[in-house]
N, C-alpha and C positions, 0 to 999 in steps of 0.2 A: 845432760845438765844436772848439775848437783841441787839438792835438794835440802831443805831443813825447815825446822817446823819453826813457824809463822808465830813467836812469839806465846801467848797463855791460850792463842786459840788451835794450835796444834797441828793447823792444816799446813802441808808440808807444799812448801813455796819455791819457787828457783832461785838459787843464790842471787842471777843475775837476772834481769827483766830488762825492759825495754821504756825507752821517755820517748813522748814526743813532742817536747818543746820545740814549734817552731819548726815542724812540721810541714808546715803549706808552704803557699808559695806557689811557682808555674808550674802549668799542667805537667811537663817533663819531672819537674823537681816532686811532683805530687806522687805523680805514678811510681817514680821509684823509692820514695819512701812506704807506698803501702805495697811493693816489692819487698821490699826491705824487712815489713815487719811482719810479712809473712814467712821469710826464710826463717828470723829469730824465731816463729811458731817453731818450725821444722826441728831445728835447732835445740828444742825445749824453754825457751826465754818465754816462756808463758804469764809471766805478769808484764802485764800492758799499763802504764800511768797516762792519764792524760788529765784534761781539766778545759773547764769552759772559759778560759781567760786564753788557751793556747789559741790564736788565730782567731779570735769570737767565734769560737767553735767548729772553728773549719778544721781543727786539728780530731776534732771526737767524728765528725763526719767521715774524715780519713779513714781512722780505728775503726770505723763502722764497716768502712767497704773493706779492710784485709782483714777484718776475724769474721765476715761473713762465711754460714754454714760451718765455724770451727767456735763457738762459743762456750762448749762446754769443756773447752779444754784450756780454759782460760782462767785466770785471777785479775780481774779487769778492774782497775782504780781511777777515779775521776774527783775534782774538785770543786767548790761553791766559793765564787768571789765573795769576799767579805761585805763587798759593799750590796751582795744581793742575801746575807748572812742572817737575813729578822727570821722571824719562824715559816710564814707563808711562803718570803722568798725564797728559803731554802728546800721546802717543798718544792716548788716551783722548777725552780735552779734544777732540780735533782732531773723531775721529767721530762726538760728540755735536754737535758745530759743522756736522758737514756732515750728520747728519741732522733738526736742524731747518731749515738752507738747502736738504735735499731738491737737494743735488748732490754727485757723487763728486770734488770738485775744490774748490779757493781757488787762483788764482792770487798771493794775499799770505797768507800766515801767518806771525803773530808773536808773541814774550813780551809782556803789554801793560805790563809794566816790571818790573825788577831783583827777584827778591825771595832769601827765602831757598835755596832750590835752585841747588846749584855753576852756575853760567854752561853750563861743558861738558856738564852733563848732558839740560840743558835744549837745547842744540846739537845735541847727536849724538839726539837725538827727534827736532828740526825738518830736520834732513837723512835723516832714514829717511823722513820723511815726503816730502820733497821726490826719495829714491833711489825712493818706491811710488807716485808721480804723485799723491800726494793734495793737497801744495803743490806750486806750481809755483815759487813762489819764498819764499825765506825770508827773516826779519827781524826787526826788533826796536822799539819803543816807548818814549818817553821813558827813551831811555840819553843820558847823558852822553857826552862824549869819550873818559874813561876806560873808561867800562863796553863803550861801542863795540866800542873796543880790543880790551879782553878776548874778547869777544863772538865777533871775526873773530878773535883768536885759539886760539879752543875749538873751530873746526871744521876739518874735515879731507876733507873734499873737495865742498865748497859754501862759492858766499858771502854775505855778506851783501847782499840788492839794496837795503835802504831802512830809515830810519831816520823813525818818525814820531813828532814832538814839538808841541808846545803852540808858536805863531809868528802873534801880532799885531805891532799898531801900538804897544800898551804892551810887551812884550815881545819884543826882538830881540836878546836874547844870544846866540842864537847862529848869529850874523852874525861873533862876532870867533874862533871858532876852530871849531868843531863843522860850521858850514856850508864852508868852505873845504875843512876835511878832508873831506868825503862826499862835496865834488867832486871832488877829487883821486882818490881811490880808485872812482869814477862809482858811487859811493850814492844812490840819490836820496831826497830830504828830502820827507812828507807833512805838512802841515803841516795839522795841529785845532785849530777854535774859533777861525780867521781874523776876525771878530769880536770877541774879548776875552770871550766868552760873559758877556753882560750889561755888556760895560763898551766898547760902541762909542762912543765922542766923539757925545755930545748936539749939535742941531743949534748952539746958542745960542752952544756952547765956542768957544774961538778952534781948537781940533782941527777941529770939528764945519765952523765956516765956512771954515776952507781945502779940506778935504775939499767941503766945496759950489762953492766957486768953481772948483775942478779939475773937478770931476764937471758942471758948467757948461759948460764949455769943452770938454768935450768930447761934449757930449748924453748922459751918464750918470748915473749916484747914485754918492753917495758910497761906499755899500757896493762899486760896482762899483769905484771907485778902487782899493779897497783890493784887494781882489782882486787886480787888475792888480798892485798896486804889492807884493805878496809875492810873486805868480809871474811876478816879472819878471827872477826868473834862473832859464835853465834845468835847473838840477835841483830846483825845486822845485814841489810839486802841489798843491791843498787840496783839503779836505775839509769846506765848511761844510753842516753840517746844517739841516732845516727839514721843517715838516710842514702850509706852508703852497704851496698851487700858485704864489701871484703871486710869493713869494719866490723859488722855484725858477729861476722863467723871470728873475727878477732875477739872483740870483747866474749864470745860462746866459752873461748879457750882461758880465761879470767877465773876460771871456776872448775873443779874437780882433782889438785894438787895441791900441794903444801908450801911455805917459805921453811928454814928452818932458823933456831935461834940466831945462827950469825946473818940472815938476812933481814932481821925484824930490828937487828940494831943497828945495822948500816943504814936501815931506812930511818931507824928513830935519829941517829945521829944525824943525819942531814936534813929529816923533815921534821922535828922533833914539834912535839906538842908544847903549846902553853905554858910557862911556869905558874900562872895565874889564871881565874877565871877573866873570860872577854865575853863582849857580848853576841849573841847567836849569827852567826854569818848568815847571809841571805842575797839571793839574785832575783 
């Protein structure tokens, strides 16, 4: 699995990782997702996302039982609902996170988006956390530009390493000002539901058959294009999820090749970004 470094902290991360949105479910559907995301282990997909809103936590329970005994080969990220977001909660929030993952650590911990609790309050928790080694690194989830902003301006002596947001083929707003800035500042961008969750281009669309004629040309699927063609600037990572093994080893093949100019504008041309700023897509 390809590799690159994790934004201004350097640590050298898998292009592609692993979500487990929605995870649970029956014991059959249970077992083979922590199947699952132990082949992605195998495979090198060594960042794991999850968060305490996935399943009220049945989904961190899962992660818990397939990275057992393999923890140190991990980049393991988890999230604090907003509305659990005050300072104590977030303390709180973090411990019950890491005791159903059954590890004293996250190397990502973050808000999973904007809510009512001050920005700063909800900072100076994720930096105590990050001053007691329990996060290694701190962050934030579907923020805006602005809320960003604010974000890295409410802490005081940590920063923010990543910014993970909603980033397909339908959706590339922010391409015109949120991704520039995250470069600038070496933020790096996780990017969920690479897919469109449920709304990938059908094979039949005129989406669907350029996506085939590229993934043609170069002995891939389309999915793997896509893949390629979101993390194909260096500060960006994904995170698509699955709880099926042949997907897994699909999305594995998403990472370690190239598109070349004439496929980056067959893609702009039919998925084309934004003429205009819109506001932050979010599931």
């Amino acid at each position: 699995m390809e590799k690159r470094p994790f934004g201004w902290t350097g640590v050298e991360v898998p292009v592609i990782g692993q979500g487990t949105w929605m995870l649970e479910g029956a014991p059959e559907t249970e077992r083979r997702g922590i199947e699952t995301l132990r082949l992605g282990l195998d495979l090198g997909m060594t960042h794991i996302d999850t968060a305490e809103m996935y399943g009220h936590g049945r989904a961190e329970e899962l992660v818990g039982e397939a990275i057992a005994g393999r923890r140190d080969e991990l980049f393991l990220a988890s999230k604090v609902l907003p509305e659990n977001a005050s300072f104590d909660g977030t303390l709180k929030a973090c411990e019950r996170s890491l005791a159903r993952l059954k590890t004293d650590r996250l190397d990502l911990y973050m808000l999973h988006w904007p809510g009512r609790y001050p920005i700063r309050e909800t900072m100076r928790a994720l930096e105590r956390l990050a001053d007691d080694g329990r996060a290694r690194f701190i962050g934030v989830s579907n923020f805006d530009l602005a809320e960003l902003k604010a974000a890295e301006a409410a802490l005081t002596s940590h920063r923010i390493a990543f910014n993970q947001v909603l980033y397909h083929l339908g959706d590339r707003g922010i391409e015109r000002r949120l991704l520039p800035y995250c470069e600038q500042r070496g933020i790096a961008m996780v990017a969920y539901s690479p897919f469109g969750h449920a709304r990938f281009p059908a094979p039949r669309t005129p989406g669907g058959r350029v996506l085939a004629d590229i993934a043609a040309k170069h002995g891939r699927t389309p999915r793997q294009v896509v893949l390629r063609f979101l993390t194909r600037r260096p500060s960006v990572f994904t995170i698509p999820k699955t709880a099926r093994p042949e997907r897994v080893r699909e999305n594995a093949g998403g990472a370690g090749w190239t598109l070349d100019a004439e496929d980056m504008a067959a893609i702009d041309r039919m998925f084309p970004p934004p003429a205009h700023d819109v506001p932050l897509g979010m599931l």
